[in-house]
Structures are given as structure tokens and as C-alpha cells.
C-alpha positions in Angstrom: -105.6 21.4 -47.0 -104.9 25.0 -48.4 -103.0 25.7 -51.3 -100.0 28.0 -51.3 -98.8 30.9 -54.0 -96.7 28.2 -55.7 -99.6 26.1 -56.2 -98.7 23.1 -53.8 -100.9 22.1 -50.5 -99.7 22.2 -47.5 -101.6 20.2 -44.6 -103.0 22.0 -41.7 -101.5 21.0 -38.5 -103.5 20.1 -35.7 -103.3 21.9 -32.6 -100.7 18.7 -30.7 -98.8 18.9 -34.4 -98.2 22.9 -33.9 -97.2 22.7 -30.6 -95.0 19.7 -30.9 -93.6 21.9 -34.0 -92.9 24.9 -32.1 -91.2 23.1 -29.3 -89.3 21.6 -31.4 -87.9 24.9 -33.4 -87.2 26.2 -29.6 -85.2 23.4 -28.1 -82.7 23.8 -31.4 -82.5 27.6 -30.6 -82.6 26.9 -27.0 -79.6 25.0 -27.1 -77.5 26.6 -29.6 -78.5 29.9 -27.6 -78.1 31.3 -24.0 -81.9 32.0 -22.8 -81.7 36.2 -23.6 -80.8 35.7 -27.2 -83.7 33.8 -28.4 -86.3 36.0 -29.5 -89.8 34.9 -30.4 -90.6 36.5 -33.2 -87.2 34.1 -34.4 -89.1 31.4 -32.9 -92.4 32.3 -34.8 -90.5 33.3 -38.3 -88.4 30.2 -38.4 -91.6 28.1 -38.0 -93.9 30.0 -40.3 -96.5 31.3 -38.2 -97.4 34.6 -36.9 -96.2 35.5 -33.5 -99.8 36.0 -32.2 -100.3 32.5 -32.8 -96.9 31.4 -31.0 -98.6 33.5 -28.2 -101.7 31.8 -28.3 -99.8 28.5 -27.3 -97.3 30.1 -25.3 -98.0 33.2 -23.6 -94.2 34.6 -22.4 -90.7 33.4 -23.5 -90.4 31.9 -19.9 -93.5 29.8 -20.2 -92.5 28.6 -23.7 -89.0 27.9 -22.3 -90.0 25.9 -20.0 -92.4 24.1 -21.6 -89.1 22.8 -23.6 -87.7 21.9 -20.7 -90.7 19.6 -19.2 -91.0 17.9 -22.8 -87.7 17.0 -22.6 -88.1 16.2 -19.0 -91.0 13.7 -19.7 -89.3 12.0 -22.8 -86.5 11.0 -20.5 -88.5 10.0 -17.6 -90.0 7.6 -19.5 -87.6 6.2 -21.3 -85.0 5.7 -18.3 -88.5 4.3 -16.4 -87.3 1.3 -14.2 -88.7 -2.6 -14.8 -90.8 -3.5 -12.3 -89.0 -6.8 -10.8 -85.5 -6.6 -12.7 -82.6 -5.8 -10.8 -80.8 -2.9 -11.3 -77.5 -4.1 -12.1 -79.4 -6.2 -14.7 -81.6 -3.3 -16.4 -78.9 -0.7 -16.1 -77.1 -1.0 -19.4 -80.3 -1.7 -21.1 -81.5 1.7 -19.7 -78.2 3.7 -20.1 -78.7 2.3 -24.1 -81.8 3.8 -24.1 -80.7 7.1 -22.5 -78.0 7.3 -24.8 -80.1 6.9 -27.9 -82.1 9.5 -26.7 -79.3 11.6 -26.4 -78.4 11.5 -29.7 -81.7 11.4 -31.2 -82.7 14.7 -29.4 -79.5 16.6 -28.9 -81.6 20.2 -29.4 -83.6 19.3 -26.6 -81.0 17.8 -24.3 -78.8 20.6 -24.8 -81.3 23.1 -24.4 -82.6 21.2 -21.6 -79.3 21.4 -19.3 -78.8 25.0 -20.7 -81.9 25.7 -18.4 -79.8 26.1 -15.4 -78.3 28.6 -16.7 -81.3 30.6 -17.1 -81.2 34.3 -15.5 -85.1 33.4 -15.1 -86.0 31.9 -11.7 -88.6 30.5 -12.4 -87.2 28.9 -15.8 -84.5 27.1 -13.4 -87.0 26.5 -10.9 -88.5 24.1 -14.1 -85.5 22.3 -14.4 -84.8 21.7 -10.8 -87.9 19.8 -10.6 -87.0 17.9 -13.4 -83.9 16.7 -12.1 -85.6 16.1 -9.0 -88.3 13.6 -11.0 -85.1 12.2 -11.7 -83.9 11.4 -9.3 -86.9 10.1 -7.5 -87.1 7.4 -10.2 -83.7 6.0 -9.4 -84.0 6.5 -5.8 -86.8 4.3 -5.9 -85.8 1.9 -8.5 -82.9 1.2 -6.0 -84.9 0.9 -3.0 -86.8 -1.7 -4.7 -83.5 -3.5 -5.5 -82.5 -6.5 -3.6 -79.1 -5.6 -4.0 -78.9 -2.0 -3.4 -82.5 -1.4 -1.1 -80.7 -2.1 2.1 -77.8 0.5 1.6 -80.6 2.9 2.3 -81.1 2.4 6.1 -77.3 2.2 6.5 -76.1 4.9 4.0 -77.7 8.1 3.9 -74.7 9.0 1.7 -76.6 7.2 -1.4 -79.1 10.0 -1.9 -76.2 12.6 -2.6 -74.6 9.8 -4.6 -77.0 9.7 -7.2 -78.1 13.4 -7.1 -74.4 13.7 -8.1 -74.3 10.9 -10.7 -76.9 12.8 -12.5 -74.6 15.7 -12.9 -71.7 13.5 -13.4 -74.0 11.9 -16.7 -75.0 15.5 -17.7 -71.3 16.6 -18.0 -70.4 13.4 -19.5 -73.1 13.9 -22.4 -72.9 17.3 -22.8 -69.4 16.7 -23.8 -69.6 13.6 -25.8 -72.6 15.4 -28.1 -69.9 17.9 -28.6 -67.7 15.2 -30.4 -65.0 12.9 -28.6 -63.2 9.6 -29.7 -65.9 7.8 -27.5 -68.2 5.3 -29.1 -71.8 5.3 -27.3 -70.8 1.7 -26.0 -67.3 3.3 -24.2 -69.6 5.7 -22.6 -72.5 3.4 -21.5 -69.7 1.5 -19.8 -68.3 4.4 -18.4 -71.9 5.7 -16.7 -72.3 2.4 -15.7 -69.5 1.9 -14.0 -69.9 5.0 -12.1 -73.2 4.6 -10.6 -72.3 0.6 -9.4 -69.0 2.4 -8.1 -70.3 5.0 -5.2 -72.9 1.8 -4.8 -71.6 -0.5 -4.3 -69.5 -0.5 -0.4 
């Protein structure tokens, strides 16, 4: 513990705790920010250390961008994870919830996540491309899986564009709910839902 000029202690962080800290300061600016107009040394003031040692975790801007991006990338790949032996039509409002919750929880990140297309930086969207990739491979197979929906593979090689656009369709569709609409997160569960069992389904 170390004592500040007013007298009070403030803990020391550990090395996860600063990181996790600093990611989180960048996925608020992130998303209230295009990509060019987040500087670090705002990064580094706003969390009150020195910009050497927001370099010391983070080298460049494009590394600590994307390092945003992957976090949020992770959270929601294991949140939206699949259950092993469930079918989908089963597990997908349950999973949708989850999302959702997420969604709300972590706005910052989601927004800032989704801003990452956006990016001037190549390699920034090359980050979030992969993501959405690891995305889709988890439905993709969750579905193959799927007594239901498995065989639709071998007969419709439309499904794989299906998804890949559902993705984007539940992108859009939170992007503008965070923003404020007359939806209730229940209306738009139903409404995600609905549109993934609907290109599905023949």
C-alpha cells in the first residue's frame, strides 16, 4: 500500500489488475471515439499512470487497440459458447440472454469493439476480422452438431453466408438498441431469434 499527499492508501495493482484497468479506460474512449482521436497520453492521464508505463504494457496505439478488441472478442466467445448436447433451437434464447446482458453490461467495449472496422489501421481491422470469424466458427459448428440444422449443411451451402450475415444483422441491431429505442431486451432477443431460425430454417 502507499500513501498519497492527502493521506489516504491507495492499493497497488497487480500487473492483470493494471492491464485489465487500462483496457478498460480504452474501450470507453474507443467507443465514444473514431480510432485517430484517441491519444495515449489521454489514455495514460485518465488512468493515472505515466505514459511510459502504458507503453510498457502496450507498445503502439494499434497494439493497445487491438488488444481491446480481442478482450472483448474473448468475453463474447465465451459467453455465447454452445452446450454440448442441447439443441440449438433449445439453447438459443438462453444464449441470446446472455449475449444481451453482455451487451449492456459492457457497452464501452462492444461499441468500441464494432468501431474496429472502421479503423484506418489494417492491421487493427485485420484484429476484428478474426474475431468475427471465431464467431462464426462457434455457430457454424454448434449447428453442425444440431440434429435439426446439421444436415442443411450438405444440402445448403447458402447457410455459411446466412450466419456470417446474421452476425452483422445482430451487430446493427445492438449497436442501435444501446443507442436507446422503445425495445425492451426481451423484444429484441425475440427479434434475433427469430432471424437466425428464419434463413434456417427451409
Amino acid at each position: 500500500m502507499a500513501a498519497n499527499q492527502g493521506g489516504r492508501t491507495r492499493r497497488r495493482l497487480s500487473t492483470e489488475e493494471r492491464r485489465e484497468q487500462l483496457l478498460s479506460v480504452g474501450a470507453r474512449l474507443f467507443s465514444e471515439n473514431p480510432y485517430d482521436d484517441v491519444w495515449i497520453e489521454q489514455v495514460a492521464e485518465i488512468a493515472g499512470v505515466s505514459r511510459g508505463l502504458l507503453y510498457h504494457y502496450f507498445p503502439t496505439k494499434r497494439d493497445f487497440f487491438a488488444a481491446v478488441v480481442e478482450r472483448e472478442s474473448e468475453r463474447m466467445l465465451r459467453m455465447t459458447a454452445a452446450v454440448p448436447g442441447v439443441p440449438v433451437r433449445e439453447q438459443l434464447p438462453a444464449g441470446l440472454d446472455t449475449f444481451l446482458e453482455y451487451v449492456e453490461a459492457h457497452a464501452h467495449g462492444y461499441r468500441a469493439f464494432h468501431r474496429a472496422d472502421a479503423a484506418g489501421d489494417q492491421a487493427v481491422r485485420r484484429v476484428y476480422q478474426r474475431a468475427l470469424a471465431a464467431q462464426e466458427r462457434q455457430i457454424l459448428a454448434a449447428l453442425a452438431e444440431d440434429p435439426e440444422f446439421g444436415p442443411a449443411f450438405e444440402v445448403r451451402p447458402e447457410v455459411r453466408l446466412a450466419v456470417r450475415g446474421w452476425l452483422a444483422f445482430i451487430a446493427s441491431v445492438c449497436l442501435e438498441w444501446l443507442r436507446g429505442t422503445e425495445l425492451t431486451r426481451e423484444q429484441v432477443r425475440e427479434l434475433c431469434a427469430r432471424a437466425l431460425l428464419g434463413v434456417l430454417t427451409p
